[in-house]
N, CA, C and O of each residue as an XYZ file, in Angstrom:
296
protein
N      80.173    154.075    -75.263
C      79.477    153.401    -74.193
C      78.522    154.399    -73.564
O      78.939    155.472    -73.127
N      77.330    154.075    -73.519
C      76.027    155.083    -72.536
C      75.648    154.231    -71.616
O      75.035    153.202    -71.901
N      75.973    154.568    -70.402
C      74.923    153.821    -69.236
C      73.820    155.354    -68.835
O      74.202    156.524    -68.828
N      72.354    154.814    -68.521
C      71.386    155.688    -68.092
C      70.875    155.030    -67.162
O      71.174    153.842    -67.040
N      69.995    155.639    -66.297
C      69.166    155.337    -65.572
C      67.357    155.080    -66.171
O      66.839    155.813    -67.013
N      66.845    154.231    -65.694
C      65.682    153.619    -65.766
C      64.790    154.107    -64.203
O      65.182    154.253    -63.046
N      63.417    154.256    -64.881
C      62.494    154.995    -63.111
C      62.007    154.065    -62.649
O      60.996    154.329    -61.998
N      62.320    152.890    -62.696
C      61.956    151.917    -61.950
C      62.524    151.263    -60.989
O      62.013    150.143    -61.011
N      63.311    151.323    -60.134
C      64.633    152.247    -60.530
C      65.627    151.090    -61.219
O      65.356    149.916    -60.965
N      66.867    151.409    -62.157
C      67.702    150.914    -62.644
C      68.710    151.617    -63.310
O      68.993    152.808    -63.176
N      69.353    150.582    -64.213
C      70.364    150.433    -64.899
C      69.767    150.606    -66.544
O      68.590    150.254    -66.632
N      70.368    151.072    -67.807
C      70.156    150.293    -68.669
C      71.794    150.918    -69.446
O      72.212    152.057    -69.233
N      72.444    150.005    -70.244
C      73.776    150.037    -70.873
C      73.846    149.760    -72.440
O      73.486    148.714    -72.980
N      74.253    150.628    -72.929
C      74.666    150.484    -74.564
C      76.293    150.434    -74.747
O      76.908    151.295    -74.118
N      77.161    149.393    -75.649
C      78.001    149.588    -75.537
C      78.343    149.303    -77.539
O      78.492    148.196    -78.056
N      78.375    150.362    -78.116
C      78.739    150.191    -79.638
C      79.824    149.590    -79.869
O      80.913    150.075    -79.563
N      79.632    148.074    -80.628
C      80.284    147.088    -81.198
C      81.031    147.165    -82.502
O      81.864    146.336    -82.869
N      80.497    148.704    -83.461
C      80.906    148.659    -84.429
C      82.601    148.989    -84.758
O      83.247    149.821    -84.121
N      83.132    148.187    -85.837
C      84.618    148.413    -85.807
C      85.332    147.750    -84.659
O      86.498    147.756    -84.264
N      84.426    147.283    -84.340
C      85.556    145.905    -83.221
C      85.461    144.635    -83.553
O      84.743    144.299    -84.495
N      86.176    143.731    -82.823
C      85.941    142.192    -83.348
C      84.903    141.589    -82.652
O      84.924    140.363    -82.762
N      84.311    141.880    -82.207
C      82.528    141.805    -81.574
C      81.692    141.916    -82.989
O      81.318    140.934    -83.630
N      81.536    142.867    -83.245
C      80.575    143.267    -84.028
C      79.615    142.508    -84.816
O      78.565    142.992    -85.239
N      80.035    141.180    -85.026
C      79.792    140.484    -85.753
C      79.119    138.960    -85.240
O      78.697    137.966    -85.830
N      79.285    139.405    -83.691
C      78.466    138.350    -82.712
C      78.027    138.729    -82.100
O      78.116    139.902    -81.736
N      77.077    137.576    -81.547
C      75.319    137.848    -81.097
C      76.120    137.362    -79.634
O      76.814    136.350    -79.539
N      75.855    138.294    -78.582
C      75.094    137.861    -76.659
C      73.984    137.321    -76.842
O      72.982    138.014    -77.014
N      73.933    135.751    -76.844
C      72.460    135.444    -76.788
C      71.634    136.295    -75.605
O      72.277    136.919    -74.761
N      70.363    136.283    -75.596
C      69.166    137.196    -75.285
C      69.688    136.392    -73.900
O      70.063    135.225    -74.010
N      69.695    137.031    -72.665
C      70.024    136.644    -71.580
C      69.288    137.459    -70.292
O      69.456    138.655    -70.058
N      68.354    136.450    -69.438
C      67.445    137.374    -68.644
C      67.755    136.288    -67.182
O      67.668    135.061    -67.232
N      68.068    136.970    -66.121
C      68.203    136.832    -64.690
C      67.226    137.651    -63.778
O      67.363    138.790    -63.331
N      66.029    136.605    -63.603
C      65.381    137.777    -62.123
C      65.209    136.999    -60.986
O      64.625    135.916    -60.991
N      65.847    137.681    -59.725
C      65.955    137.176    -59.046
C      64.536    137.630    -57.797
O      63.906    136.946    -56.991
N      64.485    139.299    -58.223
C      63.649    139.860    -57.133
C      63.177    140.936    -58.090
O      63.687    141.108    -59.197
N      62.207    141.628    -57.618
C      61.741    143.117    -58.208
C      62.713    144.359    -58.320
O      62.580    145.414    -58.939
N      64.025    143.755    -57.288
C      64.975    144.981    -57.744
C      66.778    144.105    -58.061
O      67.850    144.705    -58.134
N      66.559    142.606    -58.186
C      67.665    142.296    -58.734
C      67.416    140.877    -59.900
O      67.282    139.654    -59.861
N      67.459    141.868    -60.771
C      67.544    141.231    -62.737
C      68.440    141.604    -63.133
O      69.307    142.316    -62.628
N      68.323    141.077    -64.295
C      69.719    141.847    -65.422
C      69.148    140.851    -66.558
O      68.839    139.659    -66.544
N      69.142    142.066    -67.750
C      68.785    141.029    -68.897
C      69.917    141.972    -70.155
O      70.115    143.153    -70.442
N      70.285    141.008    -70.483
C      71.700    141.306    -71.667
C      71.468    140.659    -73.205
O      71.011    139.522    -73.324
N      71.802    141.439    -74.308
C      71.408    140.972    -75.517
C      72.190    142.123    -76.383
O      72.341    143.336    -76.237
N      72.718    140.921    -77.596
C      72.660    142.469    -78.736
C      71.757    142.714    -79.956
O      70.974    141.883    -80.417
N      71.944    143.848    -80.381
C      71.092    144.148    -81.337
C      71.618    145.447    -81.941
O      71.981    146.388    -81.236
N      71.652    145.465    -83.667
C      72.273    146.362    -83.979
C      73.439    146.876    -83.590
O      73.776    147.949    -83.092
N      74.229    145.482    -84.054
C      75.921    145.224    -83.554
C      75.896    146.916    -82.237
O      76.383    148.013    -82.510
N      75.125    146.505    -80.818
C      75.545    147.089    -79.788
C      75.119    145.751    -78.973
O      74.304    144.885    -79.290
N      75.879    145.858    -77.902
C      75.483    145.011    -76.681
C      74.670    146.312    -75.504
O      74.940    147.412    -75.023
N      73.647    145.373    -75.490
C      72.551    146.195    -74.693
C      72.276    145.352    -73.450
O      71.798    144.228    -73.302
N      72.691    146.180    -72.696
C      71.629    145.507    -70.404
C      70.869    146.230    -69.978
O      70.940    147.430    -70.244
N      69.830    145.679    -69.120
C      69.015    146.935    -68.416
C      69.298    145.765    -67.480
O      69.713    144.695    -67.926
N      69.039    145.999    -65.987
C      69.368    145.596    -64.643
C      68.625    146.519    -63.507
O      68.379    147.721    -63.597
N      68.401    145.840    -62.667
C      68.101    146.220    -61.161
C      69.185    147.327    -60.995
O      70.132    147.588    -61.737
N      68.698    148.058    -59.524
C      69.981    149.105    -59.003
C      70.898    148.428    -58.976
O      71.756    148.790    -59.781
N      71.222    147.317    -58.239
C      72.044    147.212    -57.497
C      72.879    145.986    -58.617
O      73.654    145.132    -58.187
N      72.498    146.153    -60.140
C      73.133    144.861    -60.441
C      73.814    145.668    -61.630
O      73.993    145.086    -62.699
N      74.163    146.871    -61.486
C      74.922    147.534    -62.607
C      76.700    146.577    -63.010
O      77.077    146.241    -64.133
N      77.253    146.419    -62.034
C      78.694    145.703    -62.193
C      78.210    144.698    -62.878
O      78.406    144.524    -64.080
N      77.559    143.992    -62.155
C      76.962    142.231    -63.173
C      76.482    142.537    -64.452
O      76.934    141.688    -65.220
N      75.674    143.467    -65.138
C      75.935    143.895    -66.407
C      76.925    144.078    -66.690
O      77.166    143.364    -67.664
N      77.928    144.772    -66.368
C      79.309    144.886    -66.994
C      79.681    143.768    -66.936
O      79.957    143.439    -68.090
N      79.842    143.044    -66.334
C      80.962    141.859    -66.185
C      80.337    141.023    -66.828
O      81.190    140.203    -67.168
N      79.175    140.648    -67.290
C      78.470    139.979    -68.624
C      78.954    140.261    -69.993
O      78.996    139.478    -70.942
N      79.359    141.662    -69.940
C      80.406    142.279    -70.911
C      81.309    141.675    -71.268
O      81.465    140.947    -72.248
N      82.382    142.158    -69.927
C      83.572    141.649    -69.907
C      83.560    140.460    -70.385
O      84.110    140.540    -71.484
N      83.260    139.442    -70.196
C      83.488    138.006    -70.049
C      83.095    137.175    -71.150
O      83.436    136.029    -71.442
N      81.973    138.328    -71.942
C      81.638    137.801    -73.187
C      82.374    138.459    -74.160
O      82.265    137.926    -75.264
N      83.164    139.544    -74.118
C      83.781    140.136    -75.271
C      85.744    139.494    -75.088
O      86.533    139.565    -76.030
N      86.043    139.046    -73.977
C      87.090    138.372    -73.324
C      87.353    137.174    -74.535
O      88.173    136.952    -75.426
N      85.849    136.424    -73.849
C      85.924    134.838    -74.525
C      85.692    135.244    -75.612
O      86.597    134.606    -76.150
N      85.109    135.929    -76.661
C      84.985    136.124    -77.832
C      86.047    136.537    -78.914
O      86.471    135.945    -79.907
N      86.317    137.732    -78.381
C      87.639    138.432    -78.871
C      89.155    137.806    -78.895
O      89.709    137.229    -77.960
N      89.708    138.078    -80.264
C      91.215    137.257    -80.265
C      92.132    137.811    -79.310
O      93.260    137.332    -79.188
């Protein structure tokens, strides 16, 4: 898992899918903007699940995570 920072300012999150029971499903492309500093857009690519987000919306990326690897996973 890599979370970094973005200079705009933000979030952005990689979380490697490979060798799990994910790996093999797609986060549809998923984009929330609400304001210039609260978005969150979630997607995978190259069995990783990838977010970039506003400051303040780092948890709500995760929990887009959570909730999709939850319902997914046996």
């Amino acid at each position: 898992m890599k979370i970094a920072t973005l200079d705009n300012p933000g979030w952005t999150v990689g979380i490697d899918l490979t060798e799990t029971d994910l790996e093999e499903h797609d986060y549809p492309h998923q984009e929330i903007n609400r304001t210039a500093q609260d978005w969150v857009r979630a997607w995978t690519a190259e069995k990783t699940f990838r977010a970039a987000c506003g400051p303040g919306n780092l948890a709500e990326a995760l929990a887009l995570f959570r909730t999709w690897a939850t319902t997914i996973a046996p």
